[in-house]
N, CA, C and O atoms as CSV, one atom per row, in Angstrom:
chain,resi,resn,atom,element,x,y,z
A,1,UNK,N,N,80.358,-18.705,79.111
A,1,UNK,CA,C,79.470,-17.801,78.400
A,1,UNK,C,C,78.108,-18.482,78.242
A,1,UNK,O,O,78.084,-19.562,77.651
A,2,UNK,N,N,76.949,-17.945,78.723
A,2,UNK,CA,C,75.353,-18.148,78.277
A,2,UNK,C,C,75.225,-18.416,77.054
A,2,UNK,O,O,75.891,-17.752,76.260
A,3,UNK,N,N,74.621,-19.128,76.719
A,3,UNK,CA,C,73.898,-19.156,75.374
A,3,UNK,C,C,73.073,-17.960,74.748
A,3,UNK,O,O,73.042,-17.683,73.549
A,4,UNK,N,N,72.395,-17.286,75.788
A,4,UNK,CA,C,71.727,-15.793,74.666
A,4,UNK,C,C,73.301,-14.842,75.024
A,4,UNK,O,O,73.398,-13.857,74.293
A,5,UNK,N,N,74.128,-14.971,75.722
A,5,UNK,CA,C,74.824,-13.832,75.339
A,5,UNK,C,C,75.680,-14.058,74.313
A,5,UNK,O,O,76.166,-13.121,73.679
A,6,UNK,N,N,75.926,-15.225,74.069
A,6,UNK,CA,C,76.691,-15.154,72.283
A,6,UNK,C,C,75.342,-14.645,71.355
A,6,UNK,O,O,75.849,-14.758,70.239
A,7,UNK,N,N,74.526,-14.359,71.207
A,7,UNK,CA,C,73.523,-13.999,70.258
A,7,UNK,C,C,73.314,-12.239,70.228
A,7,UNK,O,O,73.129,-11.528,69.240
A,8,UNK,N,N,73.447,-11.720,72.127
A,8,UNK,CA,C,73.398,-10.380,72.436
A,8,UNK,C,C,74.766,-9.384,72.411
A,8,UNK,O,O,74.899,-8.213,72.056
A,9,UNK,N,N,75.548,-10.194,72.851
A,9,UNK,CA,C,76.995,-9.559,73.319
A,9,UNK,C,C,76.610,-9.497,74.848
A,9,UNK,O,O,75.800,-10.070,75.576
A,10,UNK,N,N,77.753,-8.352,75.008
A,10,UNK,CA,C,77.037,-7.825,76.175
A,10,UNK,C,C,76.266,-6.682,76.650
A,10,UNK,O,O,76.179,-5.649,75.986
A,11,UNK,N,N,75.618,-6.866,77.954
A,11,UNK,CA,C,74.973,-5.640,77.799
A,11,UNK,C,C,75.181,-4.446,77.667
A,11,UNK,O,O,74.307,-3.580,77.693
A,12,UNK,N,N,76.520,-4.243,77.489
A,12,UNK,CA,C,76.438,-2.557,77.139
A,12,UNK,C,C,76.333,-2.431,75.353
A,12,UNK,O,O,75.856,-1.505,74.698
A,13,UNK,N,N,76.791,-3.367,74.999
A,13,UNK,CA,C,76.745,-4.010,73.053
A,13,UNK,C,C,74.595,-3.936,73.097
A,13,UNK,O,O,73.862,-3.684,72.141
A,14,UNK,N,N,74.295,-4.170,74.156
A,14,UNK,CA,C,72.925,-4.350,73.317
A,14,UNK,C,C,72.477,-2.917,73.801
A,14,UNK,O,O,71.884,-2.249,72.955
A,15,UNK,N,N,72.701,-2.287,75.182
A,15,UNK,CA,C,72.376,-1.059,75.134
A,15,UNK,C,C,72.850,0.058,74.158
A,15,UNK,O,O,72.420,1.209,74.087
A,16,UNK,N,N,73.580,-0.382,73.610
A,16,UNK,CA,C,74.053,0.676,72.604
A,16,UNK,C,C,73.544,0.208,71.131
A,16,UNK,O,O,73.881,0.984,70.237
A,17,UNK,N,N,73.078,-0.495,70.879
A,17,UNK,CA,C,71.821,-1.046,69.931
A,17,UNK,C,C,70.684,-0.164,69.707
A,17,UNK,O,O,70.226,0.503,68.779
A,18,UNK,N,N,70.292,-0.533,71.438
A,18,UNK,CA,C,69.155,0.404,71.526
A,18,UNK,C,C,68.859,1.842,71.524
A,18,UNK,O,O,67.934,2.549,71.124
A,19,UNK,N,N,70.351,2.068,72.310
A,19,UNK,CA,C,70.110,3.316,71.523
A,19,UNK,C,C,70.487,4.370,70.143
A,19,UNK,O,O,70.305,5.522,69.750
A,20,UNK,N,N,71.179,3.000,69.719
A,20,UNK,CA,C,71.321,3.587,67.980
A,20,UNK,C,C,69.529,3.411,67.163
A,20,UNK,O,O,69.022,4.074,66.258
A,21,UNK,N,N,68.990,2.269,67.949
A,21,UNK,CA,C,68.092,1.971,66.953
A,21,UNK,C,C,66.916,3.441,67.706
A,21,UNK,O,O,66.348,4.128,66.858
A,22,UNK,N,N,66.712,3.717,68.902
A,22,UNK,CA,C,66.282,4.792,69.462
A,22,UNK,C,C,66.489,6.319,68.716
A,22,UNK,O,O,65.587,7.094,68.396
A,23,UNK,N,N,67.908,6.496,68.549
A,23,UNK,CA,C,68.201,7.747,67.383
A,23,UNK,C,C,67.582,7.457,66.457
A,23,UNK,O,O,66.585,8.176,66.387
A,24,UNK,N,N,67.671,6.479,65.363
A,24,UNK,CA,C,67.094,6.606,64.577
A,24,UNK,C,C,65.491,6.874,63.889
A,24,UNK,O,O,65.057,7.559,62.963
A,25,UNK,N,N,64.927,5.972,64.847
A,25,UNK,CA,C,63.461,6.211,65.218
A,25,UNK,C,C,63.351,7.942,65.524
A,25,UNK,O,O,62.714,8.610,64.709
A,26,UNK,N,N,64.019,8.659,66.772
A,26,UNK,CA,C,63.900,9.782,66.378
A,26,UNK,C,C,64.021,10.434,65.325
A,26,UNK,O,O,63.075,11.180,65.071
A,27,UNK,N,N,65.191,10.409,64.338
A,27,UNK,CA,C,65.550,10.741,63.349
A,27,UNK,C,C,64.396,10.832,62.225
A,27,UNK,O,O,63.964,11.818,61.629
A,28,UNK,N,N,64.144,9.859,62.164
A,28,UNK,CA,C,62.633,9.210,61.259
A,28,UNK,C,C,61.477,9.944,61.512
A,28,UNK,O,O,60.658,10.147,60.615
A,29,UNK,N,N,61.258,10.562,63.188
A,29,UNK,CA,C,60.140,10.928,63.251
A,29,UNK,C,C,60.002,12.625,62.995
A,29,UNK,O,O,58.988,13.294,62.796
A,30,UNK,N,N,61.367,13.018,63.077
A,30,UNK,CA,C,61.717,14.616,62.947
A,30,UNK,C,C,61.700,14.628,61.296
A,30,UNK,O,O,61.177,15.543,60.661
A,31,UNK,N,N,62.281,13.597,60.745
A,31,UNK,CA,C,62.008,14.093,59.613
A,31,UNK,C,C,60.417,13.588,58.634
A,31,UNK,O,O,60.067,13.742,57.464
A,32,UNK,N,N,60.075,13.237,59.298
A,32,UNK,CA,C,58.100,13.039,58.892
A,32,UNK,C,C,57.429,14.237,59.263
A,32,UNK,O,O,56.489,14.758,58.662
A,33,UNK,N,N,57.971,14.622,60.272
A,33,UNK,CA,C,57.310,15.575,60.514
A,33,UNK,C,C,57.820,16.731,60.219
A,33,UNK,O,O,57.384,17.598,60.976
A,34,UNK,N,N,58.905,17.306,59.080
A,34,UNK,CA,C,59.118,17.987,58.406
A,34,UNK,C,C,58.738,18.293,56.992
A,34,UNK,O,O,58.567,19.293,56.295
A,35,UNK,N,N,58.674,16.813,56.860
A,35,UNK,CA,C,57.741,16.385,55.731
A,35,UNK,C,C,56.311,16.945,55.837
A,35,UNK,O,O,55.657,17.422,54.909
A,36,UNK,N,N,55.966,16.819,57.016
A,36,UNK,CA,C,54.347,16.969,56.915
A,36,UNK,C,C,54.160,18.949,56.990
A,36,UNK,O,O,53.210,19.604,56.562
A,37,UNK,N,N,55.264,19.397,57.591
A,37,UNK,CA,C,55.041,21.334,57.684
A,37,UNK,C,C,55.701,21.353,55.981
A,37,UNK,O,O,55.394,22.491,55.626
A,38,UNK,N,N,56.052,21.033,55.403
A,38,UNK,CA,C,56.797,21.027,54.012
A,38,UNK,C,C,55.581,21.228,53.137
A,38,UNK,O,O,55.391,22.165,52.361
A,39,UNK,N,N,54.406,19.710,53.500
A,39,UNK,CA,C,53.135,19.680,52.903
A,39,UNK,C,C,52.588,20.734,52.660
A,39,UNK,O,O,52.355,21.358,51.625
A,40,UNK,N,N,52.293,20.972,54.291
A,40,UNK,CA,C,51.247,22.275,54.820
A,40,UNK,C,C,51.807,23.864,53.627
A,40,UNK,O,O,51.088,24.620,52.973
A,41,UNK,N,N,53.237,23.839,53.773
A,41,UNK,CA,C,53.590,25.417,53.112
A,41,UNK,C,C,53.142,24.697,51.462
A,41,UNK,O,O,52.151,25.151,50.890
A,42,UNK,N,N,53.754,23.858,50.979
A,42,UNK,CA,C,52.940,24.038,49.622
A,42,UNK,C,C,51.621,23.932,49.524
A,42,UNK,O,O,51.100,24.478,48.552
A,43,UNK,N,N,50.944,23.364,50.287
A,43,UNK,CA,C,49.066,23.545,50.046
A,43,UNK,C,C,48.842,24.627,50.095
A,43,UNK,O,O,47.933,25.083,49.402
A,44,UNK,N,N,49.943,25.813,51.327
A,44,UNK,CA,C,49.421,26.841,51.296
A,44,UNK,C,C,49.450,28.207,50.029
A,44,UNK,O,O,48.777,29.225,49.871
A,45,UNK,N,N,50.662,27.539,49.259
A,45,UNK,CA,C,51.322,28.361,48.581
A,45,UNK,C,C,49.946,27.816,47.181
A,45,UNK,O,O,49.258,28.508,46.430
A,46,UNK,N,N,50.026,26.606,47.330
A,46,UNK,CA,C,48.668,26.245,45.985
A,46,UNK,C,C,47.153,26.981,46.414
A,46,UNK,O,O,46.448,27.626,45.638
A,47,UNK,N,N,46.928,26.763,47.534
A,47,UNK,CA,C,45.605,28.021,47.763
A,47,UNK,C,C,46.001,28.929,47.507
A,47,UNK,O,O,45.626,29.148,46.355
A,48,UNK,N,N,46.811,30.013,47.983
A,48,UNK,CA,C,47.261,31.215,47.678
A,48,UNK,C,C,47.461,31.906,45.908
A,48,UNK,O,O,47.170,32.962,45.346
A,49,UNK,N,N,48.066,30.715,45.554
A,49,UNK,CA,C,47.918,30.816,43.916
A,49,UNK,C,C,46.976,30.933,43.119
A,49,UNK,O,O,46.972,31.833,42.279
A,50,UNK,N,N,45.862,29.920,43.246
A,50,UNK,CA,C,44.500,29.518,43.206
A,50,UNK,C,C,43.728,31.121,43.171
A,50,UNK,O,O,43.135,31.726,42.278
A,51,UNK,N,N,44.078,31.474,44.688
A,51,UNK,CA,C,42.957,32.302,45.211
A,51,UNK,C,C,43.243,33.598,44.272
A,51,UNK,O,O,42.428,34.445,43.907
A,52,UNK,N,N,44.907,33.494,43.927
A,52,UNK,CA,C,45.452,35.186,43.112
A,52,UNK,C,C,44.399,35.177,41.943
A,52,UNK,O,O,43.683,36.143,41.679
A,53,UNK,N,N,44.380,33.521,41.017
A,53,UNK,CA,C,43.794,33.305,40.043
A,53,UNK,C,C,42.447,33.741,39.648
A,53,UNK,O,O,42.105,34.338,38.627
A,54,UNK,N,N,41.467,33.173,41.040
A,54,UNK,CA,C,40.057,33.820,40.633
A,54,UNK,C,C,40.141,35.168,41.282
A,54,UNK,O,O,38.935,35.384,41.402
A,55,UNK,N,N,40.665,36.107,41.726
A,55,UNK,CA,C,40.479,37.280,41.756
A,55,UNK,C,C,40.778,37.975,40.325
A,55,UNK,O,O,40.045,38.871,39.905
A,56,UNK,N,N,42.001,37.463,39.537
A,56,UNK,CA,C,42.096,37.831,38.733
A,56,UNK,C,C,40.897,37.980,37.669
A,56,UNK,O,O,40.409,38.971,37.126
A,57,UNK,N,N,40.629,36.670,37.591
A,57,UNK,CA,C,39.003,36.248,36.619
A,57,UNK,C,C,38.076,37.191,37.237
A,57,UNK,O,O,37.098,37.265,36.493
A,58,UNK,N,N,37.942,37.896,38.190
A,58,UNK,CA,C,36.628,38.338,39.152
A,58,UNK,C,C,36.856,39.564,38.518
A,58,UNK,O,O,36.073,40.334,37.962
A,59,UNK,N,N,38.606,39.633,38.779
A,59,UNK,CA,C,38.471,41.307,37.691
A,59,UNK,C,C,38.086,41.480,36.506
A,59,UNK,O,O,37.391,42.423,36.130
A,60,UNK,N,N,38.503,40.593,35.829
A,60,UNK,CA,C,38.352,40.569,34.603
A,60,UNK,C,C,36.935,40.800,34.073
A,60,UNK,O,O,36.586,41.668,33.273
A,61,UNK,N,N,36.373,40.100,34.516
A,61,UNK,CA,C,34.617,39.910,34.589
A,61,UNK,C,C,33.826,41.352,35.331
A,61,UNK,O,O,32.629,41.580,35.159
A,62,UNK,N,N,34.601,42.106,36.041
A,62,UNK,CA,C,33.743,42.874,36.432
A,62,UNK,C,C,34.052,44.097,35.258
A,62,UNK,O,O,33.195,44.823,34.753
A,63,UNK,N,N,35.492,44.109,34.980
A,63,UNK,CA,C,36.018,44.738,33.811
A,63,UNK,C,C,35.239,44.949,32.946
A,63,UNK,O,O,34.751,46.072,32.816
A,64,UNK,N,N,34.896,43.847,32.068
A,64,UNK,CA,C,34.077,43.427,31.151
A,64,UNK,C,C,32.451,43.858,31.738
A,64,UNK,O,O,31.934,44.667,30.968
A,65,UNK,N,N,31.825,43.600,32.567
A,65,UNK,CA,C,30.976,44.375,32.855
A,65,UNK,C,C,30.820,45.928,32.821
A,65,UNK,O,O,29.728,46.463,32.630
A,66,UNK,N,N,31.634,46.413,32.958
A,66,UNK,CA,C,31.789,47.862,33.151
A,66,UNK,C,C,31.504,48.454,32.100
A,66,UNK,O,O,30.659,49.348,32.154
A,67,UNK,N,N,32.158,48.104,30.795
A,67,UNK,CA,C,32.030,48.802,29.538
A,67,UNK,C,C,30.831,48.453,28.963
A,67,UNK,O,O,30.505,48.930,27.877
C-alpha cells in the first residue's frame, strides 16, 4: 500500500467523497437561491403594503379636501 492511499482510500472511496461533497455544494446553492426568490416575494409583498398605505392617506387627504 502507498503512503497517500492510506490517507485517500481508494479511488472509488475518494470519488465518492467528491461526489457527496459535489451534492452538497449543489444542495447549498439551490437552497440560497431560494432564499434569495423568498427575499424578492417579501420585498414585494412590503412595497405592495406600503403602496396600499399611501393610497389610503391620498384618500384620505383628498377626502378631507372635498368637504
Amino acid at each position: 500500500m502507498a503512503a497517500g492511499s492510506a490517507l485517500l482510500g481508494t479511488g472509488a472511496e475518494a470519488a465518492g467523497a467528491l461526489a457527496s461533497i459535489s451534492a452538497a455544494q449543489a444542495s447549498a446553492a439551490i437552497a440560497m437561491a431560494a432564499q434569495v426568490e423568498m427575499a424578492k416575494i417579501q420585498n414585494a409583498i412590503a412595497l405592495n403594503e406600503a403602496m396600499c398605505h399611501v393610497q389610503e392617506e391620498i384618500g384620505k387627504g383628498v377626502k378631507a379636501l372635498a368637504q
